[in-house]
C-alpha angles and dihedrals in degrees: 000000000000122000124198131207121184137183146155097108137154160097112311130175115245103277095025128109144236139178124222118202128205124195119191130197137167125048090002097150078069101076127101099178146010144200160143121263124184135199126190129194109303091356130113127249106278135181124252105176145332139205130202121231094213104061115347101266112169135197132178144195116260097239090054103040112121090020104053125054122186118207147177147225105197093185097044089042088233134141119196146199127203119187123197126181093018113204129210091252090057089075098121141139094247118216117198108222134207120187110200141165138209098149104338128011122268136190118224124193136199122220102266134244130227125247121178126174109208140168 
């Protein structure tokens, strides 16, 4: 079992940043990639960004690319978010996402944490 708890969010002027934090426990030697999904009201859940365990590979959504970065702390067990240059359409609730596997692969989903870009 792996359990999520994400924070960081909040309320955030367009233009402004915010960093979103992940901490992950349990069977954590079991994933393979993480990552950040959003939805906002009446949308489905879509990915943001991911990053491999192995080796740090990132990817992002295109609509977030020069203005996101995901990052991780192998020792803390932490993933992490920033978001720079927020955009009205960013307001979204954000669920941090670990893909493991022991037999089979499994998705496993924090809570989420609101974000909303207001002026």
């Amino acid at each position: 079992q792996v359990q999520l708890v994400e924070s960081g969010g909040g309320l955030v002027q367009p233009g402004g940043s915010l960093r979103l934090s992940c901490v992950a426990s349990g069977s954590i030697e079991s994933i393979s990639k993480m990552g950040w999904y959003r939805q906002g009201p009446g949308n489905q859940r879509d990915l943001v960004a991911s990053i491999t365990t192995r080796d740090s590979t990132t990817s992002y959504a295109e609509p977030v690319k020069g203005r996101f970065t995901i990052s991780r702390d192998k020792a803390r067990n932490m993933v992490y978010l920033e978001m720079n240059d927020l955009k009205f359409e960013d307001t979204a609730v954000y669920y941090c996402h670990a893909l493991s596997r022991t037999t089979v692969f499994f998705n496993y989903w924090g809570q989420g944490t609101q974000v909303t870009v207001s002026s």
